[in-house]
C-alpha positions as CSV (number, residue, x, y, z in Angstrom):
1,X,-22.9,-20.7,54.5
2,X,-25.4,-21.1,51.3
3,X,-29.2,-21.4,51.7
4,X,-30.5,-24.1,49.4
5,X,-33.5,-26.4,49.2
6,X,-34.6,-28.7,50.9
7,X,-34.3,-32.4,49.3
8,X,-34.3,-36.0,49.9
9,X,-30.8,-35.9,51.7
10,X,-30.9,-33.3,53.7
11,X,-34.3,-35.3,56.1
12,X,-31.8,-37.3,58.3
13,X,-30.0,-34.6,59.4
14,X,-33.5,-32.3,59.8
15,X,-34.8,-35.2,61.8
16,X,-31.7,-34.7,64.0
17,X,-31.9,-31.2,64.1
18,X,-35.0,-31.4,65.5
19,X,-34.5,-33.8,68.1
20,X,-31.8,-31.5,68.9
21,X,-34.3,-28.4,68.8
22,X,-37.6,-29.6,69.9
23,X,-39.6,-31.4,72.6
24,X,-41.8,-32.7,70.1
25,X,-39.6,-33.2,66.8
26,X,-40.5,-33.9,63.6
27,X,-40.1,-37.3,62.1
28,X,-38.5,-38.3,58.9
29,X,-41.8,-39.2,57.6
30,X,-43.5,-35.3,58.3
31,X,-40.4,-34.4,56.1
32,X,-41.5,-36.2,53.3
33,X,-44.9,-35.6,53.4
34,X,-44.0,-32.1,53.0
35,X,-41.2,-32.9,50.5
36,X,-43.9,-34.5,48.1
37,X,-46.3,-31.4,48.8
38,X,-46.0,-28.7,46.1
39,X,-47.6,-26.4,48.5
40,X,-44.6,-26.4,50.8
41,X,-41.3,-24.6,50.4
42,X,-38.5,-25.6,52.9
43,X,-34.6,-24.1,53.1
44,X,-31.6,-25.6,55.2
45,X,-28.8,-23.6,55.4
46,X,-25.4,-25.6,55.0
47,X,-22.5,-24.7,56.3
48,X,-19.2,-23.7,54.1
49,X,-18.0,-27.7,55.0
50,X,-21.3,-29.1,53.9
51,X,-23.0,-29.8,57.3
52,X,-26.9,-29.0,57.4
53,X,-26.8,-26.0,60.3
54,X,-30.2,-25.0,60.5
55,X,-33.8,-25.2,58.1
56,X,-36.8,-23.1,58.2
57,X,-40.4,-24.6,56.3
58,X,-43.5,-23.4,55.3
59,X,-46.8,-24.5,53.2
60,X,-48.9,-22.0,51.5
61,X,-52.9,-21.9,51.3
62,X,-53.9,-19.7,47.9
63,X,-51.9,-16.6,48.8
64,X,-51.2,-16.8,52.9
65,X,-47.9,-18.4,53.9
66,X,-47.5,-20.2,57.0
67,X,-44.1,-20.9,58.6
68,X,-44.1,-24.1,60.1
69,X,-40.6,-24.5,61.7
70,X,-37.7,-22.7,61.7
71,X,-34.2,-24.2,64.0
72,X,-30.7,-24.1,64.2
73,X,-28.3,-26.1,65.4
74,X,-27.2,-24.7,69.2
75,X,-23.5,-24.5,67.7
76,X,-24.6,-22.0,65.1
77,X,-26.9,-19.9,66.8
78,X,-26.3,-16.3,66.9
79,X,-24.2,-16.5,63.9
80,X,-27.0,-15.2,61.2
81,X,-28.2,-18.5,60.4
82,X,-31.8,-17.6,61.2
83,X,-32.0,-14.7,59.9
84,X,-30.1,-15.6,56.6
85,X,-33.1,-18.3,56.7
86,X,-36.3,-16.1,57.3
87,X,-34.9,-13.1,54.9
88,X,-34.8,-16.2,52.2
89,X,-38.2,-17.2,53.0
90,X,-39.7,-13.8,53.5
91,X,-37.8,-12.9,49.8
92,X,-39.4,-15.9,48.2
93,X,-42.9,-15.3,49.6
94,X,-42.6,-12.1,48.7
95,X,-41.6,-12.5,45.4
96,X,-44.4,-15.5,44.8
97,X,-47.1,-12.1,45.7
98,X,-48.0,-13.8,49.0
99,X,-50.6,-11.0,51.1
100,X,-48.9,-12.0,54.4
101,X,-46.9,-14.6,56.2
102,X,-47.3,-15.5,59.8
103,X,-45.9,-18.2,62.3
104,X,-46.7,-19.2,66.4
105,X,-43.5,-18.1,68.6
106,X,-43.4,-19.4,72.3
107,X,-44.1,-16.1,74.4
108,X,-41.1,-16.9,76.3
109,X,-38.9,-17.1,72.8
110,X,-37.1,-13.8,73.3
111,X,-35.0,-14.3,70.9
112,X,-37.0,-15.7,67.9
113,X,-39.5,-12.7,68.6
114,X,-37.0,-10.2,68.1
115,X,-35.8,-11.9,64.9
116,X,-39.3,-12.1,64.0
117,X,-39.8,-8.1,64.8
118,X,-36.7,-7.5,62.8
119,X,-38.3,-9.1,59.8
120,X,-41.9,-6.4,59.6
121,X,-43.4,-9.2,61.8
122,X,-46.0,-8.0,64.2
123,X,-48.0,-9.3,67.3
124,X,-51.9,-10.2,66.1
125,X,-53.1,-12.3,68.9
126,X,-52.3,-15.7,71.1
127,X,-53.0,-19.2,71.2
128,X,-53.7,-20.1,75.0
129,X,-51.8,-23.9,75.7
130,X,-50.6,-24.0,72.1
131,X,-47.5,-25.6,73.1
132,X,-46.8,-28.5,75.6
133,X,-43.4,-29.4,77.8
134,X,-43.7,-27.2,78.8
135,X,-47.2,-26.1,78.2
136,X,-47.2,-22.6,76.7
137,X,-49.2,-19.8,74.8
138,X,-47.9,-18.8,71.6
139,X,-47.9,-15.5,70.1
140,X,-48.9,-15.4,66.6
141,X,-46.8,-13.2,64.7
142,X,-47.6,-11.8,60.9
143,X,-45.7,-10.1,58.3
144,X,-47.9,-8.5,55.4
145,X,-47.0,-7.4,52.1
């Protein structure tokens, strides 16, 4: 598996990635809008025979970073792909002297919140009904540097 960026050819399969991943997914017209915005830095991770296995994304205000999405295919899950995606993120935020980077989880996300807590990332609050189908609070989850 290599960890590369995001570009014009990857979309279709990040579009079907997230109708595989989400209840509401992203369309291929929220991929390029972020594509074309130089305040956004998205990763897929592709697997050794070239298939797109997972992404995470994020957009950045002055120094904060703010991870929008991160999934994987079901296939690939528990296999590292997450975490070889958020220690890439994290690195490169990092590196660019962000002062923290934070992301919603569902509460009932066990799994992503213990990725998350693997990462530095701690609990700083909730966002009541943040998610819908089903409707859901969010924890909010930050990792400062």
């Amino acid at each position: 598996m290599k960890i590369v960026e995001m570009n014009r050819g990857n979309m279709e399969f990040l579009v079907a990635l997230e109708n595989e991943c989400f209840a509401h997914p992203w369309t291929l017209e929220n991929f390029d809008e972020y594509y074309s915005n130089s305040s956004a830095h998205f990763y897929v991770a592709v697997s050794d025979d070239e298939k797109v296995i997972g992404y995470i994304g994020s957009y950045t205000v002055m120094d904060e970073w703010f991870i929008t999405n991160i999934a994987v295919t079901e296939s690939e899950r528990r296999n590292g792909v997450g975490s070889a995606l958020l220690e890439k993120l994290v690195g490169v935020a990092e590196l660019s002297k962000a002062s923290f980077i934070t992301l919603e989880v569902r509460f009932s996300n066990l799994s992503a919140i213990g990725l998350y807590k693997k990462y530095g990332f701690i609990l700083e609050g909730t966002r009541p009904g943040f998610y819908r189908d089903p409707d859901e609070d969010a924890l909010i989850m930050t990792k400062r540097f």
